[in-house]
Structures are given as structure tokens and as C-alpha cells.
N, C-alpha and C positions, 0 to 999 in steps of 0.2 A: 327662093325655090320653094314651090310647094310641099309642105310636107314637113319644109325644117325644122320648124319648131319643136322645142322641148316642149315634150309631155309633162303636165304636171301630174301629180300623184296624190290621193285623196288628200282632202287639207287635214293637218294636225291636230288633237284636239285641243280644245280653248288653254287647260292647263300646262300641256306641251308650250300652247302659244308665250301666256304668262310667263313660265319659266325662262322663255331663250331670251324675253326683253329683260327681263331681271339678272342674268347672267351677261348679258353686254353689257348693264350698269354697273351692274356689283361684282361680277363675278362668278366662279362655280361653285364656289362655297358657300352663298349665298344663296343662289337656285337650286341647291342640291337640297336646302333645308327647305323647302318651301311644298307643305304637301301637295297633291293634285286635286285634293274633295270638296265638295262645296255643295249648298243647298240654294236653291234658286224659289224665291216667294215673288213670283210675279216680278215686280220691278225693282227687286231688293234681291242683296247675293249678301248669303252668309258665308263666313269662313272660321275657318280655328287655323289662325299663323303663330309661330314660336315669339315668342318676346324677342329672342335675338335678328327677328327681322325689324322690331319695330323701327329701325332705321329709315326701312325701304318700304315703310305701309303706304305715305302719298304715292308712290311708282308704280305700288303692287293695286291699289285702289282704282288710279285713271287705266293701268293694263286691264283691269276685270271690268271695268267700265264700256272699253270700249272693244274689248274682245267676246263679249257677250249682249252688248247691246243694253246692262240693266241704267237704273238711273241713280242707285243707293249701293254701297257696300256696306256692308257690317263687318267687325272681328270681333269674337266669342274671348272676354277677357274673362272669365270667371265662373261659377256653376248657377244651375238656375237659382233665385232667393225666394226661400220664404215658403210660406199657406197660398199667397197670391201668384206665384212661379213665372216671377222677374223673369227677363233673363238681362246678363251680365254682356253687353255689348260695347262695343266702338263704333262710331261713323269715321271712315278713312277716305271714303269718294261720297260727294251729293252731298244732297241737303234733306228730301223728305224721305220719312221712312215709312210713312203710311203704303200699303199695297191692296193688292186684290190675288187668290190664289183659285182657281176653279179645279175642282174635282167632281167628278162623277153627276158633271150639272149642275153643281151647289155653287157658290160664288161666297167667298171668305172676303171680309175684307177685315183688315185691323191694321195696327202700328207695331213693326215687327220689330222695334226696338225697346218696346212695350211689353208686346205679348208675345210668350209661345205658341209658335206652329210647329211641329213636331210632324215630320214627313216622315218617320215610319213609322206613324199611326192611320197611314191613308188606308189602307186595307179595314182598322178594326172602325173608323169614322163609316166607311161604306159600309159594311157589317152592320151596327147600327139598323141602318135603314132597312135591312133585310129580317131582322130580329122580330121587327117591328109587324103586328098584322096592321088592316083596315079599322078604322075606326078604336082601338086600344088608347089608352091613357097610361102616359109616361111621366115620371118623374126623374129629372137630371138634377143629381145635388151638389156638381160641381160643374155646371154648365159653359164657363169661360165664353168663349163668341157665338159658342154654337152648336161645338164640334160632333158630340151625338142626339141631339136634340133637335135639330134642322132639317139632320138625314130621316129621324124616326120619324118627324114631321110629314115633308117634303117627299122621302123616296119610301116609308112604311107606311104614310097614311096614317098616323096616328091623327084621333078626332081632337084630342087634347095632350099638351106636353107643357107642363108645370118644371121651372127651369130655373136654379136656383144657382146665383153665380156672388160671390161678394165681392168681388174688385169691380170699382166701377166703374172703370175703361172699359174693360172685357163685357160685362154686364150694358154698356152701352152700345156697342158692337155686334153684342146677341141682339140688340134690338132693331138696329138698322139691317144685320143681314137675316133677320126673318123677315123683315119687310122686303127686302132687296131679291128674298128667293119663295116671295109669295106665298108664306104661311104665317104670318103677320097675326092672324084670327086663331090660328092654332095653338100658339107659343104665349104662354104664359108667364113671362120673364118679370123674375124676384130677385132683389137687391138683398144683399144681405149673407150674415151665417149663418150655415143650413144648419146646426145647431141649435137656434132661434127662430128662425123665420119661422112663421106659423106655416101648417103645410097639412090635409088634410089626408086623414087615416082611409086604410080600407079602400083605396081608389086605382090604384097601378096593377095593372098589367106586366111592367118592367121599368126598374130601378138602376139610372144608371149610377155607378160611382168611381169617376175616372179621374181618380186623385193617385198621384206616386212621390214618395218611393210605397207607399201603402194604404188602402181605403178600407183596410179589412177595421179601423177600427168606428168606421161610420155604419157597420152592418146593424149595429142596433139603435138606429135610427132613421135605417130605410124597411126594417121588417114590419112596421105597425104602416106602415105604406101602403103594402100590399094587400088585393082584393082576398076578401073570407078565401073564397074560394082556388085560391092562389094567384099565384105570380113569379116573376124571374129576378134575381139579381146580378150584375153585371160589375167584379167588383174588379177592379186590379192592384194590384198591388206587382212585387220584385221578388223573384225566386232566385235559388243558385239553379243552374245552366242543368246539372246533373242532379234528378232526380225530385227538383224541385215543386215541378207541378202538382205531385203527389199531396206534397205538406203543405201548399199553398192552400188546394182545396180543404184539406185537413183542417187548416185555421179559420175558412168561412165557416167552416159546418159549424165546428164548435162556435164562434160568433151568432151564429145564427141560432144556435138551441141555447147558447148563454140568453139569447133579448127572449127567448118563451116559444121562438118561433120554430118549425120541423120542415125539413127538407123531403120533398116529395115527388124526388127523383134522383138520378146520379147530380152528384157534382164534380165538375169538371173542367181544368184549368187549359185554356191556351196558350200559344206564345205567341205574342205582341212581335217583341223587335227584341233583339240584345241590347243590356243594360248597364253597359260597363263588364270588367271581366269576371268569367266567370258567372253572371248575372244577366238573368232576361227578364225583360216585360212581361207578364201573363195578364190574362183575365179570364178570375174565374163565373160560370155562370150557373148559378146556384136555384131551380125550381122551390122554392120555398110557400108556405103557408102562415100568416102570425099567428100570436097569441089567441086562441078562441075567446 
């Protein structure tokens, strides 16, 4: 008869889906622990699962495999490591973990079991490119693949961006996806610690330094950077949640008149993303002038 059929009803979401196959195998005690969050890098799916599932990670791997379409799972064993900011993975489905991420027109590629990509920094990576005028000269001293050095490139039009990364994955990575998003001539990409690398004075416009849990202690090493005439620093570092922002900028300023150099405007801190509890990302952005 026309008409019989059952209506279906929007489909479930992917971690609904996950869930009910994991409770047919395991049980509800099983799928009850299993959260619903994930972060999706192109053909790779992150997770953070409890240990007490690691029982059921090959089950829970081919269901995110093939409920979402990716080709690689990952599970977050551990926190990021190091100066270089590892991150602490498992492969539980697939085999390559190389991907591609596109934003805002930019094209990411890297090895996500490698490198951090940090998805609530899409907003301050676009940012970046905004900051950025025509023709400006940038300096990024912890430049990893790219992440605001591409954008200042590519979407500010910087004439020049000097980009200073020392892991030499990530530093290889900067160098294919400048070429990959066509600023190849613009991007200036330095191996090594920004520390050492030699790196000329007097020349930026704006100074990125997007190191965490804190970059405030590289401010005086990005103030002899900046043009006579001024320039910006872009620092982040980890505040508490509650009233943080305040002290945050508090700690560049003094950074910045400890290395000789005077702030020549407000400074003033944003938030990033939440950092753990009680603790958020900021970044402060600091008008400064160096040592005359």
C-alpha cells in the first residue's frame, strides 16, 4: 500500500552511531564510558577513550572508520611532550597518519601523529592573516607547519615572513605547505633554535610567538626584532580563567621594559580557547618599540 512505509527520522549522530555498536558487543557499561568528542584532521579522527576501554579500541577504531568515512584513528594516550609539542598518540584503525586540513583557503598538511593541530586555534591561525597589512615583514619564532606564518603570508600579504621552527618534521612541512599555498618566495623558513638562529634586528612589523603553556619568556628576544619605529608582539602564553588576562598582559609589559624595549600602546590580552580548568589560552598583543 502506498504510503506504508515507516518514516525514518533524522539519522543519529556518528557518536550515538559508535556507541549502540559498542553496546551490542560490550555492553552498557561499556558504551556508557565512552565519550561522544572527537576532532576530525581531514583523513584522521582524534579521540581521548578511558584506558578501561582499551579492550574494545580495534571495535571502537573500524566503528569510527567506517561511521565517519576517515582512513586513520588515533587515541590521545598521554599529554603533549616537550619544546617540540609531540603529541602522545595511538593508531587503533589504518595505517597512514599523514593528512591534509584546509581552513580559511590555507591547505595544512602534516603527520597528525607527529604534529600538533590544535583546532581551537582556527580562529587566532585566521587572525593572524588579518593582523597582517600589505607588504609588512613578519617574524614567527615558533613557526611549526605554518600555522601563523602562511596566513600572514597568503591571507595579510606580508612581502616577507622569516619563520623560525626547530623540529625538523614540522620545519619540513612549513616548507612544502608554503609552496603547496603559493607563498613559497614569501616564507623564509629557519631550522633551528630561535635562541640561536641568527635572525635580523630592526626589521618586523609583527612578532609572532605561539609557544604554550608560555612565550612570555622569549619577549626578549623578539624586542630587538622589531622596526625603530615600531612594531607588534603577539605572545601567548596560559592565564587563570578569572581575571587572568589582566596579569597576563602585566607579565609582557614588564618583559618587554626588562629587554630595554617601551610599549607604545595598550596592551592587551585575548582568549584563545580554555586550557584545562580553570585556565585559558590567551594572547597577548603588545604595540612595542626596542632599545633605541
Amino acid at each position: 500500500m502506498v504510503g506504508s512505509r515507516k518514516r525514518r527520522g533524522p539519522r543519529r549522530p556518528p557518536a550515538e552511531r559508535v556507541r549502540a555498536r559498542l553496546a551490542a558487543a560490550a555492553g552498557a557499561d561499556a558504551a556508557a564510558a565512552m565519550p561522544a568528542g572527537y576532532q576530525r584532521l581531514g583523513r584522521v579522527l582524534l579521540l581521548r577513550l578511558p584506558e578501561r576501554l582499551r579492550p574494545h579500541f580495534p571495535l571502537l577504531g573500524v566503528a569510527w572508520q567506517e561511521e565517519l568515512g576517515v582512513a586513520t584513528v588515533l587515541v590521545r594516550v598521554g599529554p603533549v611532550e616537550g619544546e617540540l609539542r609531540r603529541p602522545r598518540v595511538e593508531r587503533i584503525a589504518g595505517a597512514t597518519t599523514e593528512t591534509e586540513v584546509v581552513e580559511h583557503g590555507i591547505r595544512w598538511r602534516f603527520d597528525a601523529a607527529r604534529i600538533m593541530f590544535a583546532a581551537g586555534n582556527r580562529s587566532e591561525r585566521r587572525r593572524a592573516g588579518t593582523l597582517v597589512r600589505t607588504g609588512e615583514t613578519v617574524v614567527d619564532l615558533f613557526a611549526g607547519i605554518g600555522y601563523f606564518a602562511i596566513p600572514a603570508a597568503r591571507l595579510g600579504g606580508a612581502s616577507r615572513v622569516i619563520a623560525v621552527e626547530k623540529n625538523p618534521e614540522a620545519h619540513r612541512y612549513l616548507l612544502e605547505n608554503a609552496e603547496r599555498n603559493g607563498v613559497a618566495d614569501r616564507v623564509d623558513g629557519r631550522l633551528g633554535d630561535n635562541r640561536t638562529v641568527p635572525l635580523p634586528d630592526g626589521v618586523a612589523d609583527h612578532v609572532f610567538l605561539g609557544y604554550l603553556p608560555d612565550a612570555t619568556p622569549w619577549v626578549g628576544r623578539a624586542v630587538p626584532l622589531v622596526r625603530a619605529d615600531g612594531g607588534t608582539l603577539h605572545v601567548h602564553t596560559v592565564a587563570d580563567a578569572r581575571g587572568g588576562r589582566v596579569e597576563a598582559a602585566a607579565r609582557v609589559t614588564a618583559a618587554v621594559r626588562a629587554a630595554g624595549g617601551r610599549p607604545t600602546g595598550p596592551v592587551a590580552a585575548r582568549e584563545v580557547k580554555p586550557y584545562g580548568p580553570g585556565r585559558v589560552h590567551v594572547v597577548v598583543d603588545a604595540p612595542v618599540r626596542p632599545p633605541p
